[in-house]
C-alpha distance (Angstrom), angle and dihedral (degrees) to the residues before:
residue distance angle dihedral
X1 . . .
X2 3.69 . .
X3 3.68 120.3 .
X4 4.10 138.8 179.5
X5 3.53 112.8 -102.6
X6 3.82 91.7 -133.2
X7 3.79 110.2 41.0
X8 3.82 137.7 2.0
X9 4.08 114.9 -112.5
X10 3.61 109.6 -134.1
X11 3.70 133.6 -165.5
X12 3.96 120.3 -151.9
X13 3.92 113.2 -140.4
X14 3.72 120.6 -152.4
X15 3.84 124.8 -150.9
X16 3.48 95.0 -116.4
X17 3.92 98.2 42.7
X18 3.93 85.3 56.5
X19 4.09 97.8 44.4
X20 3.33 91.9 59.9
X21 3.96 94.4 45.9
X22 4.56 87.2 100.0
X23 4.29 93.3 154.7
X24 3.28 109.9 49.3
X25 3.81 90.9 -172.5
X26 4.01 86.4 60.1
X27 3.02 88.6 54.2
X28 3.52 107.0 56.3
X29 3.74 91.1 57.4
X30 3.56 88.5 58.4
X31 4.01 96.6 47.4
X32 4.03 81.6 47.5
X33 3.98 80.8 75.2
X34 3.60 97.1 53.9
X35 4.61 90.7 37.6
X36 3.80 84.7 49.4
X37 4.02 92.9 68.2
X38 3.41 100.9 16.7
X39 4.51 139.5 53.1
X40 3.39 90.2 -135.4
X41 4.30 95.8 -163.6
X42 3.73 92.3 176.7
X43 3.79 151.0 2.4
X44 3.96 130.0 -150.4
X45 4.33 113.2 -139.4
X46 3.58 114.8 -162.6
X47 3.39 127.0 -146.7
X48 3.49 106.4 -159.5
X49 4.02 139.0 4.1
X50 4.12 126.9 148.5
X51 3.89 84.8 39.8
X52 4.17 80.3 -68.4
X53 3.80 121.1 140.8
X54 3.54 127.7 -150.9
X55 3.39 121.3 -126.1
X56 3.78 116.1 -111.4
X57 3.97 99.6 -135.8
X58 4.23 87.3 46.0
X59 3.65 91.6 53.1
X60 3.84 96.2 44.1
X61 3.92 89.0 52.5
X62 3.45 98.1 54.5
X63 3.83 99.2 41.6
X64 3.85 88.8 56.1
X65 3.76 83.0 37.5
X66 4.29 83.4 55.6
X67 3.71 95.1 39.4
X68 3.74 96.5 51.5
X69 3.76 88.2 71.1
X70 3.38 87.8 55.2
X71 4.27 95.3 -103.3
X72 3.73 119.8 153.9
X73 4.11 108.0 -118.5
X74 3.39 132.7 -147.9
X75 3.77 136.0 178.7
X76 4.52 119.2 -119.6
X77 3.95 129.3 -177.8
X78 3.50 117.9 -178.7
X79 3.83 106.3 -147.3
X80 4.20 102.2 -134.9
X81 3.66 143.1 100.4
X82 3.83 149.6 -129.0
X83 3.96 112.8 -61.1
X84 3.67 107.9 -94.5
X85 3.56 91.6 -160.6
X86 3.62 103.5 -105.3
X87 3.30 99.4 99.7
X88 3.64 137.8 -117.8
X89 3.88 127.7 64.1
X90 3.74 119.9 -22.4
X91 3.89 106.2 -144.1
X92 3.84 112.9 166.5
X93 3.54 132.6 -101.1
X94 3.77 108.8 -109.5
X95 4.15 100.3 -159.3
X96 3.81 87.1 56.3
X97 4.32 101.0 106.0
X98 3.67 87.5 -155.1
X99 3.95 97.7 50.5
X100 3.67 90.2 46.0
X101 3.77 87.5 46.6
X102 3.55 92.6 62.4
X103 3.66 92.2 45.9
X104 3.57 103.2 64.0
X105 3.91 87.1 39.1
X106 4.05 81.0 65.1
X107 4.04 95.4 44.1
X108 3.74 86.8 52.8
X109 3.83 93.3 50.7
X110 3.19 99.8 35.1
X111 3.98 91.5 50.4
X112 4.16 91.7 49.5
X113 4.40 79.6 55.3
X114 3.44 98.5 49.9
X115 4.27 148.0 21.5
X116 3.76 83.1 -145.8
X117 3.90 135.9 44.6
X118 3.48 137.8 164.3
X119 3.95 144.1 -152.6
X120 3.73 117.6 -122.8
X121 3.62 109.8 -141.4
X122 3.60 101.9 -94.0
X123 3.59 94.3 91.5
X124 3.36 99.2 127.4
X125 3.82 142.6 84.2
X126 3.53 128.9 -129.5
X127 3.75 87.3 177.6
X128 3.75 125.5 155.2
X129 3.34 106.5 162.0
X130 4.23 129.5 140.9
X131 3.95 84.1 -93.2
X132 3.79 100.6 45.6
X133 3.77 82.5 46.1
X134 3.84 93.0 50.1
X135 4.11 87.8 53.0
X136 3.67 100.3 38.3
X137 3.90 88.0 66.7
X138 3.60 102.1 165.6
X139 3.62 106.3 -27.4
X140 3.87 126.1 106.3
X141 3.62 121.3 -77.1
X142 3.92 81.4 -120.6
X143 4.47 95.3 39.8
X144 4.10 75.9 49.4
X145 3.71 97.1 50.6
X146 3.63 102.0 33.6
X147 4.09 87.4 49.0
X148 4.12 84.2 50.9
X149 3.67 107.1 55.3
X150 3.98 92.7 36.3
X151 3.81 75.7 60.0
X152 3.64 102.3 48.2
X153 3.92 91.6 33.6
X154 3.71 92.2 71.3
X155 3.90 101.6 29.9
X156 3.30 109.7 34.4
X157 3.71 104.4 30.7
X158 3.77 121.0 8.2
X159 4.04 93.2 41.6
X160 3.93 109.7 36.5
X161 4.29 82.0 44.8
X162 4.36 89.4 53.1
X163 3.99 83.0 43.6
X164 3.92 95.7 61.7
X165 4.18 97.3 27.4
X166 4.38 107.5 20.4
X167 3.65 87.3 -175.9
X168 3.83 98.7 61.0
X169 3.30 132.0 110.9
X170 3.36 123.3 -134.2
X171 3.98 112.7 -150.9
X172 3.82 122.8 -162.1
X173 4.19 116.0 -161.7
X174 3.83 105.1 -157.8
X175 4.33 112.0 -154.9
X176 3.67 127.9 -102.6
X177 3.79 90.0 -108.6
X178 3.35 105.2 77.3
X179 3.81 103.9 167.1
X180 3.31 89.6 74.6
X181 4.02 117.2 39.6
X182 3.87 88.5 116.7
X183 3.50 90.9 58.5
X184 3.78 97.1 65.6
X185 4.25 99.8 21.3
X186 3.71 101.7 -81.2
X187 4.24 89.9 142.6
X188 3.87 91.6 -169.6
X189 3.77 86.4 174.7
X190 4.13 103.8 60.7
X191 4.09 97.9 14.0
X192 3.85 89.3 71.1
X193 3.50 86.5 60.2
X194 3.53 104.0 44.4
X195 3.84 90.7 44.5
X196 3.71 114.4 69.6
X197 4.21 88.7 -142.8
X198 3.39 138.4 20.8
X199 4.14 124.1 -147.1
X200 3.83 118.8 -156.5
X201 4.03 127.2 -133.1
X202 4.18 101.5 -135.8
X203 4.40 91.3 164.9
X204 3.94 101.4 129.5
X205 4.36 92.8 153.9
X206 3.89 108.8 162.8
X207 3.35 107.1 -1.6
X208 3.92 91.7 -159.7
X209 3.19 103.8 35.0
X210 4.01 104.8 52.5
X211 4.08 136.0 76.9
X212 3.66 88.6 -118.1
X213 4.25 103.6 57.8
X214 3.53 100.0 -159.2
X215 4.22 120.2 165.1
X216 3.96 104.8 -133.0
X217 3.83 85.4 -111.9
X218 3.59 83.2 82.7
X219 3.99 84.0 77.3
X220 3.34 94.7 65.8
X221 3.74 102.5 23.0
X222 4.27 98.5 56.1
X223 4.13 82.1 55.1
X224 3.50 100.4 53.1
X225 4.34 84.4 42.5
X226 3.83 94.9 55.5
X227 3.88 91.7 41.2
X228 3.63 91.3 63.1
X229 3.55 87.5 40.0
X230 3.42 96.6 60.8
X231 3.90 102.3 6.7
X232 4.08 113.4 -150.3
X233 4.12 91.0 6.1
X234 3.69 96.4 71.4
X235 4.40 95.5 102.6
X236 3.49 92.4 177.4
X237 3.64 168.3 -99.3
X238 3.58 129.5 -30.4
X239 4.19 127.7 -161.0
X240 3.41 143.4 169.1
X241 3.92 148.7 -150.7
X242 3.79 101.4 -122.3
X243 3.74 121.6 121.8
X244 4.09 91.3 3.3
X245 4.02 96.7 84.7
X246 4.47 72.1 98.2
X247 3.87 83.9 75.1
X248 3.61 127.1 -1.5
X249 3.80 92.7 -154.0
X250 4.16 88.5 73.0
X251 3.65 84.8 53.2
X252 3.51 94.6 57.7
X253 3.93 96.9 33.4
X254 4.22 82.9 67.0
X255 3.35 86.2 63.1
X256 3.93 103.3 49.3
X257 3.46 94.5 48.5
X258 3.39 93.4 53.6
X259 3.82 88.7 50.5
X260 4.03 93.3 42.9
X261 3.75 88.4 51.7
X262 4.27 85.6 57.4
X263 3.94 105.2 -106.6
X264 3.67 115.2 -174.6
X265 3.89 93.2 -152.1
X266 3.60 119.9 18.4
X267 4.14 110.8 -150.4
X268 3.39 132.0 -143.5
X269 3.50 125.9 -162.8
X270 3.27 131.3 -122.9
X271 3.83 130.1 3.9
X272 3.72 90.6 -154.5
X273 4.18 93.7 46.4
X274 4.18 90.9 50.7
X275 3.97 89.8 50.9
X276 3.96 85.0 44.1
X277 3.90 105.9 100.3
X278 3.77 90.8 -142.1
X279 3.91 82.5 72.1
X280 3.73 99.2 28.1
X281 4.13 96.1 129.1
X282 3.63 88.9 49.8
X283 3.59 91.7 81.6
X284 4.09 98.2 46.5
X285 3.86 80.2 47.7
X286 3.35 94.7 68.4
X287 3.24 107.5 37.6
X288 3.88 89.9 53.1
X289 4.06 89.9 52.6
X290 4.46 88.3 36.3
X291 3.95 83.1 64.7
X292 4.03 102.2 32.7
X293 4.35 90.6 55.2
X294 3.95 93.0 33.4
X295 4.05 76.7 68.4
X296 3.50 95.5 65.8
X297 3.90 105.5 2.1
X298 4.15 85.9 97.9
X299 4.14 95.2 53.1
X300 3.64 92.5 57.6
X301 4.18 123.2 86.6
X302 3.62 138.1 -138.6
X303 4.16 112.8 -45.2
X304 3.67 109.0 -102.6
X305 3.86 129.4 179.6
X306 3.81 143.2 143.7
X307 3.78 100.0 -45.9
X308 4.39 112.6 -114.9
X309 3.71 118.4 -163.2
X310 4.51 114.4 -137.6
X311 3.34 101.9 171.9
X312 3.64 105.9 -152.6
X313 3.92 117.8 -88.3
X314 4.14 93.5 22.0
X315 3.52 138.1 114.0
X316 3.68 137.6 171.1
X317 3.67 133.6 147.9
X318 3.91 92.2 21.4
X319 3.85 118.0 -112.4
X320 3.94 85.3 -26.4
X321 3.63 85.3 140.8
X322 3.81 96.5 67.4
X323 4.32 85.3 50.4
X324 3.20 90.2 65.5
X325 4.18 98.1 45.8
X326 4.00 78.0 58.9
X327 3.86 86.7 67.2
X328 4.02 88.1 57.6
X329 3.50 97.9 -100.4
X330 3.81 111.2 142.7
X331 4.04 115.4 -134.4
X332 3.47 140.9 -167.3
X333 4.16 119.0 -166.1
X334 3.97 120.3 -159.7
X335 4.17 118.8 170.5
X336 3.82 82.9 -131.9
X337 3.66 127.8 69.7
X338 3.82 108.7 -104.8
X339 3.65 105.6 -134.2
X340 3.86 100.8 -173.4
X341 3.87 97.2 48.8
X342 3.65 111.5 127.3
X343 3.63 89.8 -148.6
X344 4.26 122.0 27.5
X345 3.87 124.7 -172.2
X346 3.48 121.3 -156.7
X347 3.79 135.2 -161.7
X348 3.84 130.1 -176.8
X349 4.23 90.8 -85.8
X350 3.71 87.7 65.4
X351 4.28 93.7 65.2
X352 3.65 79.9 65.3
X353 3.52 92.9 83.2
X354 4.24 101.6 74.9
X355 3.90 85.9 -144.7
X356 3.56 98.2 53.2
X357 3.62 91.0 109.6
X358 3.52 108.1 60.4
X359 3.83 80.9 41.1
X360 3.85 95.2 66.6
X361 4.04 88.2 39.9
X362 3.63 88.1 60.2
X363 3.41 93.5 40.3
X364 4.10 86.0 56.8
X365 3.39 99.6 35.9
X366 4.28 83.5 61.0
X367 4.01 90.8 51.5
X368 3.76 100.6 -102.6
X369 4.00 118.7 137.7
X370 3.86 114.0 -123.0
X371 3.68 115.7 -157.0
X372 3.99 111.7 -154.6
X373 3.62 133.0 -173.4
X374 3.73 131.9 -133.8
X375 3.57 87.0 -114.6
X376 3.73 97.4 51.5
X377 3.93 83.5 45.4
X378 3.17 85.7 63.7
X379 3.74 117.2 42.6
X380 4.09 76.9 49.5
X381 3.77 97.4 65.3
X382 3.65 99.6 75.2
X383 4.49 80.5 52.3
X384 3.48 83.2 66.8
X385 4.11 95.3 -103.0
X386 3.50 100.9 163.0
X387 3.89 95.1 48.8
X388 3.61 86.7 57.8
X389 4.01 109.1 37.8
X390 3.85 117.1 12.9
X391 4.22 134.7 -39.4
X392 3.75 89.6 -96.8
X393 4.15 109.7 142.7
X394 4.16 137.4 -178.7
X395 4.08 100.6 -138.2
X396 3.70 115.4 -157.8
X397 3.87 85.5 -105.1
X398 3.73 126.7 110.6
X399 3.88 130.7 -159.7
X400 3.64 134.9 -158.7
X401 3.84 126.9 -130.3
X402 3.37 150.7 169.6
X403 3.98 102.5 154.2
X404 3.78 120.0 71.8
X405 4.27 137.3 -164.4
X406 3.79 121.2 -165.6
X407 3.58 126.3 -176.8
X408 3.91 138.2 -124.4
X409 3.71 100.4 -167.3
X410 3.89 100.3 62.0
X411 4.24 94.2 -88.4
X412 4.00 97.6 -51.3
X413 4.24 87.8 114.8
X414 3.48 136.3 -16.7
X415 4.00 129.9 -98.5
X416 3.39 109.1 -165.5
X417 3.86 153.0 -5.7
X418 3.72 142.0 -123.6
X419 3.94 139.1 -166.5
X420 3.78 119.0 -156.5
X421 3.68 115.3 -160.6
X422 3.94 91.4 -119.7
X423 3.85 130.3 51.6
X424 3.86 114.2 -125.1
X425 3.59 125.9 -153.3
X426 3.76 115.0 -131.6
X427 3.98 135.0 -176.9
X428 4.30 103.2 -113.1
X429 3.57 107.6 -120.1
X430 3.92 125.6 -159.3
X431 4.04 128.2 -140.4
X432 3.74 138.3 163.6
X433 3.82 118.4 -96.9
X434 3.89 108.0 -114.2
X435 3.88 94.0 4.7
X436 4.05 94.1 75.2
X437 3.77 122.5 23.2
X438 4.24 120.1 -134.2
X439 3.03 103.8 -138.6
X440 3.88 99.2 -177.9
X441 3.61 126.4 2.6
X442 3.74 142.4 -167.9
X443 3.66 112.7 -114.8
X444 4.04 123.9 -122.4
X445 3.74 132.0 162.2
X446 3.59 103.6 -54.0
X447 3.78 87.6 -31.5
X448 3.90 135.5 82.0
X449 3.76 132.7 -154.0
X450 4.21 117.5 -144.5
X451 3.54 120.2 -105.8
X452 3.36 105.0 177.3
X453 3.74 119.9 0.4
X454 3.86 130.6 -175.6
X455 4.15 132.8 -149.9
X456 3.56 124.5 172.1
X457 3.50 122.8 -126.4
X458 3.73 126.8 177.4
X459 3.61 113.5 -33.5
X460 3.74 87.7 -31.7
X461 4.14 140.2 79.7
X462 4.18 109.6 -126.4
X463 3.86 98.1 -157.9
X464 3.99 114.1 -170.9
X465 3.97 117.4 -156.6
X466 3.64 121.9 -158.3
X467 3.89 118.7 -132.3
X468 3.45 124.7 -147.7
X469 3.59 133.4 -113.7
X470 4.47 85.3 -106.2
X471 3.39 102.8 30.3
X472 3.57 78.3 -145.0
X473 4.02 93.3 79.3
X474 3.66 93.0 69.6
X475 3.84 78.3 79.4
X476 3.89 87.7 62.2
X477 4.44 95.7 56.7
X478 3.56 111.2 117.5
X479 3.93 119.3 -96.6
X480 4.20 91.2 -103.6
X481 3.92 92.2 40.5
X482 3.76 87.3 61.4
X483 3.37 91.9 40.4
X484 4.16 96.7 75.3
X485 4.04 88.7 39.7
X486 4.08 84.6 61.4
X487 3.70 88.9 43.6
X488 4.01 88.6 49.9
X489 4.10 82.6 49.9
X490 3.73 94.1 34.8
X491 3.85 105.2 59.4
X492 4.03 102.8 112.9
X493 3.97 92.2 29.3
X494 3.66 120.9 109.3
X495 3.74 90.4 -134.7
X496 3.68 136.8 40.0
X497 4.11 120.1 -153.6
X498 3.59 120.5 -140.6
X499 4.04 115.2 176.3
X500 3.57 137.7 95.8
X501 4.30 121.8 -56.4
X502 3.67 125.7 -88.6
X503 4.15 92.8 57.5
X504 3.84 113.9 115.0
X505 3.64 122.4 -149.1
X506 3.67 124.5 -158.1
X507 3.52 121.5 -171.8
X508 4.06 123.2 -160.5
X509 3.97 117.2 -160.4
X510 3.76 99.9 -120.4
X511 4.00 94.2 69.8
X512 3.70 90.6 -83.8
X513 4.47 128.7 125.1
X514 3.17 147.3 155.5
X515 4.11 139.9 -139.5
X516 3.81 126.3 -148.8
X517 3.59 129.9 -173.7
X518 3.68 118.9 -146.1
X519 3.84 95.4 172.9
X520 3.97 121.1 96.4
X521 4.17 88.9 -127.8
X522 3.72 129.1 87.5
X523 4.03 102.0 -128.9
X524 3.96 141.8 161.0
X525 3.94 120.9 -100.8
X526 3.64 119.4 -165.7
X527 4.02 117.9 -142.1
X528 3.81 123.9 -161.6
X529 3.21 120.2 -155.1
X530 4.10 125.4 -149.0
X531 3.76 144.6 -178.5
X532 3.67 96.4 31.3
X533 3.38 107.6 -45.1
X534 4.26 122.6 130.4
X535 3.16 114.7 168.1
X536 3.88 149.3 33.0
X537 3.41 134.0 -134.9
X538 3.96 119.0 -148.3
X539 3.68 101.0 -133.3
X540 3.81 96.1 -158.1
X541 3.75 98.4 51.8
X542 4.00 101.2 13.3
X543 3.83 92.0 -125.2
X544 3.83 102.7 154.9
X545 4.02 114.9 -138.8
X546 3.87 126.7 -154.0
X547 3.49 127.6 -144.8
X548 4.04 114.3 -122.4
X549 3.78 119.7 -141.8
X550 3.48 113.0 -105.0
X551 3.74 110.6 -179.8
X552 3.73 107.7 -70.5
X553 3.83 88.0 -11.2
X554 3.84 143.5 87.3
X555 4.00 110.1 -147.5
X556 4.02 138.7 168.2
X557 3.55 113.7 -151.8
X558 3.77 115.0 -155.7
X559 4.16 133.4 168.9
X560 3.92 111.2 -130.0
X561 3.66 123.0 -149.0
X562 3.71 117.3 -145.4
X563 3.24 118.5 -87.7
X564 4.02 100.4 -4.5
X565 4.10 119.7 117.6
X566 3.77 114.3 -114.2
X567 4.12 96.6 -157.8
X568 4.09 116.9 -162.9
X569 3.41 140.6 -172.5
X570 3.89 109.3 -172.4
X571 3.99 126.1 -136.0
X572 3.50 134.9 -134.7
């Protein structure tokens, strides 16, 4: 059996795609389509979803069926019921004996199947009914929930499942939406420790038109979150062709990033949906981009990135962190705070943590840059922020703009100005002349409104960036007013990025990134290089790039294509 030398390729197998597989030698003709493109190294058969079972004998047949080609198998259950005809996902209820019954009755079969099983990402509850009520009692709907599944976790899955089969492996796949897994049980705090793996959710689709609104950073960012989660037992990512028939290039982009951000499996989903003809180029898709980043995928490091602190069970300025990766900022999420980061980013999640304060001081006080946002700024106001850093406030005002100024001499005046083609709403911040420095402003009538401001504190700079309104706008700042937020971002990286939004930059730690285009427009990028470095080399084709003076400055200009990977190793 052929495999990639970097990842496994794994197909995920739904109960109903595999009860209706009746002729198995039909059916091998038809998976020849999918092992004609792609080195399929394993597939995932589930055992129950829709409050369906599998039946044993079906299951067995096509596992032997699977492994007889020399495929790696591994068990699935997806944790819902029947539609009850409101609507909506149908997760179970988790205080009903008979549902949880049925449950364990699945771990235990499932676990005498397979050394290896995994959770589908419905396992959660959005359950209010009379007896979730009853047992909430006056906890939280998310102290409830997150109480819950810890429960069920180790008793009715993880330990009944070890008790039939010790050697399996019990795999949980957290969601996509991440800022809100305490909201609905997902205990990303004790589950990664009860589970002997976790699997990552890396769909982003349409990021417009979709209930969840999720910026295709989110591919590579929920990756790199889950692996510092649960470092060395995150197995991979998991994506999916819905709502990206609109342009085939997001489909594939879900896929890259997932890859870029150093999966160990990347998973497909779902057998029946890649035999489907509605999705029929999906599967030469990837196998095209499988063997074009298997090339290089082994020549890059670990991921790296400005270091962002989500302490587990918070949220706050939803999935703003994976806006700002679309401006070509590189990022690096832990649950913890990382104290010896040169250069920290916080979002409104972090305040969650009651010591985040002293954290940042420290963090200041030892020269590293922290990078707030308004809505952090916020949220940290009634922790007694400006007693402890600088007199720097979000008012309940809001201001209007669509022309910018930025400044070249630290905030003392302003050298230049910018018009965007669409006016952004922004929160109006207030600072103290002379005692924090604007740095770029939004421009009102004979009045401006701070962007990004900077104070020094310790032996560090405390920059604080204002969000707009729709995070979405930060798309719409001019080229050179996103150029000084990079720089604010940029200050220990080897390169800076200056182009347009919507390109994603991921750095590796041995000298090695790469560039993305999300926009529809072909479009030059300039790259500075620092500490040393001169040149590039292209590692798809090996062409080797010099930097050309530019005043003070060493830069590589270089037009992206959208959606194509621009892979670098940089030269001293």
């Amino acid at each position: 059996m052929q495999r990639y030398k970097n990842f496994i390729a794994a197909i995920y197998c739904p109960v109903g795609d595999l009860i209706r597989i009746t002729d198995l030698d039909e059916f091998a003709k038809r998976f020849e389509w999918i092992e004609k493109h792609v080195k399929v190294g394993k597939v995932y058969l589930e055992t129950h979803r829709h409050g369906v079972v599998i039946e044993r004998q079906q299951i067995e047949r096509i596992r032997d069926f699977f492994r007889s080609r020399g495929i790696e198998t591994s068990g699935g259950i997806t944790t819902d019921g029947p539609p009850d005809g409101e609507g909506g996902f149908d997760p179970l209820c988790y205080t009903n004996p008979a549902t949880l019954k049925l449950l364990k009755e699945v771990a235990e079969m499932t676990a005498s199947l397979f050394d290896e099983f995994i959770l589908d990402d419905f396992y959660f509850t959005n359950c209010r009914c009379p007896s979730c009520i009853e047992a909430k009692k006056d906890r939280t709907w998310a102290e409830f929930r997150l109480d819950l599944m810890r429960e069920v976790s180790e008793k009715i899955i993880v330990g009944p499942a070890k008790k039939v089969n010790p050697n399996v492996r019990v795999i949980i796949k957290y969601p996509n939406w991440y800022e809100h897994y305490q909201d609905t049980g997902y205990n990303l705090e004790d589950e990664p420790r009860i589970f002997d793996a976790v699997y990552t959710g890396t769909e982003t689709r349409n990021p417009t038109y979709t209930q969840q609104h999720l910026p295709k950073y989110l591919s590579y960012f929920n990756m790199r979150y889950l692996e510092n989660v649960a470092p060395g037992r995150n197995l991979g990512g998991w994506y999916d062709p819905y709502e990206c028939t609109y342009n085939l290039t997001s489909y594939a982009q879900q896929a890259y990033l997932t890859l870029f951000a150093k999966a160990r499996e990347v998973m497909m989903f779902s057998l029946g949906s890649l035999l489907n003809p509605e999705y029929s180029l999906c599967i030469p898709i990837n196998g095209q981009l499988f063997e074009d980043v298997d090339k290089y995928l082994g020549e890059l490091g670990n991921p790296t990135g400005v270091a962002c602190y989500l302490p587990y069970h918070s949220h706050g300025e939803d999935y703003l962190h994976n806006y700002i990766g679309m401006l070509g900022i590189a990022l690096e999420p832990y649950p913890y705070y990382p104290e010896g980061a040169l250069t920290v980013f916080l979002t409104e999640s972090a305040a969650k943590d009651p010591g985040i304060l002293l954290k940042v001081k420290d963090s200041l006080m030892n020269g590293a840059d922290v990078i707030i946002t308004s809505g952090f700024l916020k949220a940290a106001t009634h922790m007694g922020f400006q007693r402890v850093f600088a007199n720097i406030r979000v008012t309940d005002r809001k201001a209007m703009v669509n022309r910018y100024a930025y400044s070249n001499d630290g905030g003392i005046t302003f050298g230049g100005c910018e018009e965007a083609a669409k006016p952004v709403l922004i929160p109006q911040l207030e600072f103290q002349t002379n005692d924090t420095w604007e740095l770029i402003a939004g421009l009102g009538e004979d009045n401006n409104f701070p962007v990004l401001t900077k104070t020094l504190y310790g032996k560090g700079r405390l920059y604080v960036l204002t969000i707009p309104e729709d995070y979405g706008d930060l798309y719409n700042y001019p080229r050179k007013i996103l150029l000084p937020i990079r720089q604010a971002f940029s200050k220990q990286s080897p390169v800076l990025l200056d182009a347009f939004s919507k390109v994603g930059l991921f750095m590796y730690d041995n000298d090695c990134f790469i560039l993305h285009s999300f926009q529809p427009w072909y479009d030059e990028v300039r790259i500075e290089l620092r500490n040393g470095y001169f040149a590039l080399e292209d590692l798809v084709t090996g062409r080797v790039i010099e930097g050309q003076r530019q005043g003070d400055k060493l830069v590589v200009t270089l037009r992206l294509s959208p959606g194509v990977n621009r892979v670098f190793k940089m030269i001293k």
